[in-house]
C-alpha positions in Angstrom: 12.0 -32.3 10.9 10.8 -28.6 10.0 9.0 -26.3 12.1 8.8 -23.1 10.8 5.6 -23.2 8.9 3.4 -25.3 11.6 4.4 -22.7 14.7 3.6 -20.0 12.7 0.3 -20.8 12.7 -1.6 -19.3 15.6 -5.0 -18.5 17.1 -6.2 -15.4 14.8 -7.2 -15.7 11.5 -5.3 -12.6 10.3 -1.9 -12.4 9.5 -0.2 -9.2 11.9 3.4 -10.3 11.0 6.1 -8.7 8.4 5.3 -11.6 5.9 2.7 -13.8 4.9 4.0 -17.5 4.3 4.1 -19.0 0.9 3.4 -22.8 0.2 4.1 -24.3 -3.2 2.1 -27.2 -4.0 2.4 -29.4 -6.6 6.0 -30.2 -6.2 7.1 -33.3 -8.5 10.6 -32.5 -9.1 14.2 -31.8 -6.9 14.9 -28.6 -9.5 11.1 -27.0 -8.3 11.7 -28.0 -5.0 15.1 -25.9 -5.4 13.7 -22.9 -7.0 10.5 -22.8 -4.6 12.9 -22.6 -1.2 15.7 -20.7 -3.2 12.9 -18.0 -3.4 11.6 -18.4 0.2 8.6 -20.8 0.3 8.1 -22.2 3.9 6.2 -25.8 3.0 6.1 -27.6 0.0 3.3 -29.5 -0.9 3.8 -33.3 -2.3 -0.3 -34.6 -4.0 -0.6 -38.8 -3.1 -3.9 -38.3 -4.9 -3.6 -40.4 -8.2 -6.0 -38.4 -9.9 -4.3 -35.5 -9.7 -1.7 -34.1 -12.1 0.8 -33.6 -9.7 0.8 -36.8 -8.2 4.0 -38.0 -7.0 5.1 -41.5 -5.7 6.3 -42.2 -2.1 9.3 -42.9 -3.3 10.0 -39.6 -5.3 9.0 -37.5 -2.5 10.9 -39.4 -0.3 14.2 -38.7 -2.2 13.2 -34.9 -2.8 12.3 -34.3 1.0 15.6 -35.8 2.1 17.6 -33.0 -0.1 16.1 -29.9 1.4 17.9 -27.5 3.6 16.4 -27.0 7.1 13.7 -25.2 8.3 11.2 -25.9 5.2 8.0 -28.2 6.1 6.7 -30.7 3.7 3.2 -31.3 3.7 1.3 -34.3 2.5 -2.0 -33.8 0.8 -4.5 -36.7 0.1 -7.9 -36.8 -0.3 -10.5 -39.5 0.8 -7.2 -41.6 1.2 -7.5 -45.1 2.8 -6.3 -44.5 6.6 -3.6 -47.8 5.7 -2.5 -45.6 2.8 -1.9 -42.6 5.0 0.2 -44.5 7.6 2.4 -45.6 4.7 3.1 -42.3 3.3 4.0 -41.2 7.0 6.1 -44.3 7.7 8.0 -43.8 4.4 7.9 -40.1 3.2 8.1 -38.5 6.9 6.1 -35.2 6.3 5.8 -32.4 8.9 2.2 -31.9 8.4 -0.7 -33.7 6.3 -3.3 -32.2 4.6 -6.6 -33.3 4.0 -8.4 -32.2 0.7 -11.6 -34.2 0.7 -14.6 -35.0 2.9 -12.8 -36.8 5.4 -14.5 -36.5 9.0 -12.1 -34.1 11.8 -11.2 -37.7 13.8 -10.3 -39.6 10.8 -7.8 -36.8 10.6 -6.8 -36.8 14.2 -5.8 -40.8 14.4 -2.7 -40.4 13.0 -0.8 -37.9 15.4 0.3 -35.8 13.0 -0.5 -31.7 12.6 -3.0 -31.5 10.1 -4.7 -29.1 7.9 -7.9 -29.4 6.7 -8.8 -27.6 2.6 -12.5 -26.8 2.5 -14.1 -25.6 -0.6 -15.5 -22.5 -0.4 -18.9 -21.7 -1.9 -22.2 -19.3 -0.9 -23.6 -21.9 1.2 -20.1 -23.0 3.1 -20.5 -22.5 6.9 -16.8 -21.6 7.7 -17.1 -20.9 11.1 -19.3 -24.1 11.6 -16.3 -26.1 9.5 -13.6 -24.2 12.2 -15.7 -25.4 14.7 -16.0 -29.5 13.3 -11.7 -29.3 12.5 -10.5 -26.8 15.9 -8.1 -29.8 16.1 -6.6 -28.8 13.0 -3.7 -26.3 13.0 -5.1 -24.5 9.8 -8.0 -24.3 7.8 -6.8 -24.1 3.5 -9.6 -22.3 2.0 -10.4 -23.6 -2.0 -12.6 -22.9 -4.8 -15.6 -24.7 -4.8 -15.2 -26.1 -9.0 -18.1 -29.3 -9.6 -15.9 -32.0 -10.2 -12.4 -30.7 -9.0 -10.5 -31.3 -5.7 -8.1 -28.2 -6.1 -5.8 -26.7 -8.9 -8.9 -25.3 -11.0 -6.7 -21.7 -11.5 -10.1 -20.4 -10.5 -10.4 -17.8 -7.2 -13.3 -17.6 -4.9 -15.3 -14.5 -4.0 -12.8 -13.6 -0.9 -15.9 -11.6 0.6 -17.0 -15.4 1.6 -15.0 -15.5 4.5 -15.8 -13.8 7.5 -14.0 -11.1 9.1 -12.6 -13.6 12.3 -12.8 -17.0 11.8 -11.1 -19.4 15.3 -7.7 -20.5 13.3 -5.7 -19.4 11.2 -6.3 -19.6 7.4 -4.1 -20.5 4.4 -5.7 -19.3 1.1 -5.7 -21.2 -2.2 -7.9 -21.0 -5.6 -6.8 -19.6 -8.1 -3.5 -17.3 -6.9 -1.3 -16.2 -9.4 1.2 -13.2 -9.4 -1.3 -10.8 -10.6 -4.0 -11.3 -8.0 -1.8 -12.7 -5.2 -1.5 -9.2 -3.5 -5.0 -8.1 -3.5 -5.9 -11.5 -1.6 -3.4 -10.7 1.0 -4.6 -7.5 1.5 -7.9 -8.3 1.6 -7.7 -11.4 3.7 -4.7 -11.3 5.6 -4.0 -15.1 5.5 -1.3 -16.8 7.7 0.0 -17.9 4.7 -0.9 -18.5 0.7 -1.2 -21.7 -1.2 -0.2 -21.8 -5.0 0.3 -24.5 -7.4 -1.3 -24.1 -10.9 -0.7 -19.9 -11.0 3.1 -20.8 -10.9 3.5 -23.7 -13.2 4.0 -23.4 -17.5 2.1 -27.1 -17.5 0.6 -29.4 -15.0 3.2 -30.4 -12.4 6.0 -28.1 -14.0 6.9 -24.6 -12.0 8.2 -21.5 -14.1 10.7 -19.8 -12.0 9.4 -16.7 -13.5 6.0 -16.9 -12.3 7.5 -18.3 -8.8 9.7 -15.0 -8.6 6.6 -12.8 -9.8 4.2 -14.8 -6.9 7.0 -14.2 -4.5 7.3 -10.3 -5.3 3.1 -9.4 -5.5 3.0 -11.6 -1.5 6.1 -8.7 -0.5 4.5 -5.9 -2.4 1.1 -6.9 -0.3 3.3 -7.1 3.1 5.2 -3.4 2.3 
């Protein structure tokens, strides 16, 4: 099982260390799995939400999960999931972490036993220190766009002035990253770690080592 990413995360919302993390989420294939850790991400995401894109089967994460080198956590993301469906996903797929993307209450994601984090979709009227407060079980708060209809992967940012300057845990930003904004959230945030799926694929589901490469060098340029 892999650790890196999960003991990473800390008390402080701002990232003090050399490097912030990368996740890549979205993962439906062993070859972006590959290219993703080949260029140092430190989780891979795997979607068990059928309505997205990027959904992948048990099975097929399964196999990819089994043929990655050590120290690379896999994270699970459902939203408004049955709690029977989660267990199986667990029981079968093994993740290091889950990760909750809907509106599913801080002890429905505490029964299974598992580090969690908890995506909340940032708008005007978001409380995040309130929502820090109703998850301090979780080991990290993902921060998302707020899009009407969308659970994640809109390609669209959120005004980063949204979150305030300390929040109680540690935050992993998402919405809307690409290679050409990527740096400017860093330096402007100073997550634990960033979150990309849609701003490194060329179609829904489908990286572009490219845009991977070009994610991976604006997170360094931010960290120099």
């Amino acid at each position: 099982m892999a650790v890196n990413f999960r003991m990473v995360l800390g008390n402080s919302m701002r990232h003090e260390s050399v490097m912030t993390y990368v996740k890549i989420c979205g993962i439906t294939c062993p070859e972006d799995a590959s290219m993703a850790v080949s260029l140092g991400a430190r989780a891979l995401g795997f979607i068990f939400y059928k309505g997205s894109p990027r959904f992948i089967s048990l099975t097929q994460a399964r196999a990819i999960i089994e043929s990655l080198p050590p120290f690379v956590s896999t994270v699970a993301l459902f939203v408004n999931s049955e709690a029977q469906d989660v267990v199986e996903t667990i029981k079968i797929v093994k993740p290091d972490i889950l990760q909750f993307h809907g509106e599913e209450s801080a002890s429905f994601c505490e029964q299974f036993e598992r580090p969690y984090i908890k995506a909340i979709r940032v708008h005007k009227n978001t409380d995040l220190i309130q929502s820090c407060s109703e998850y301090s079980s979780a080991k990290a708060v993902l921060l998302d766009s707020f899009i009407v209809g969308k659970v994640g992967g809109s390609g669209v940012p959120f005004d980063w002035s949204l979150i305030p300057p300390s929040l109680s845990m540690p935050i992993i930003l998402a919405g809307g990253l690409n290679s050409e904004n990527v740096a400017k959230a860093v330096g402007i945030v100073g997550p634990w770690a960033v979150d990309v799926s849609s701003g490194v694929e060329c179609s829904p589901g489908k990286k572009d080592f490219n845009k991977m490469l070009a994610f991976f060098q604006g997170v360094k340029n931010a960290n120099e």
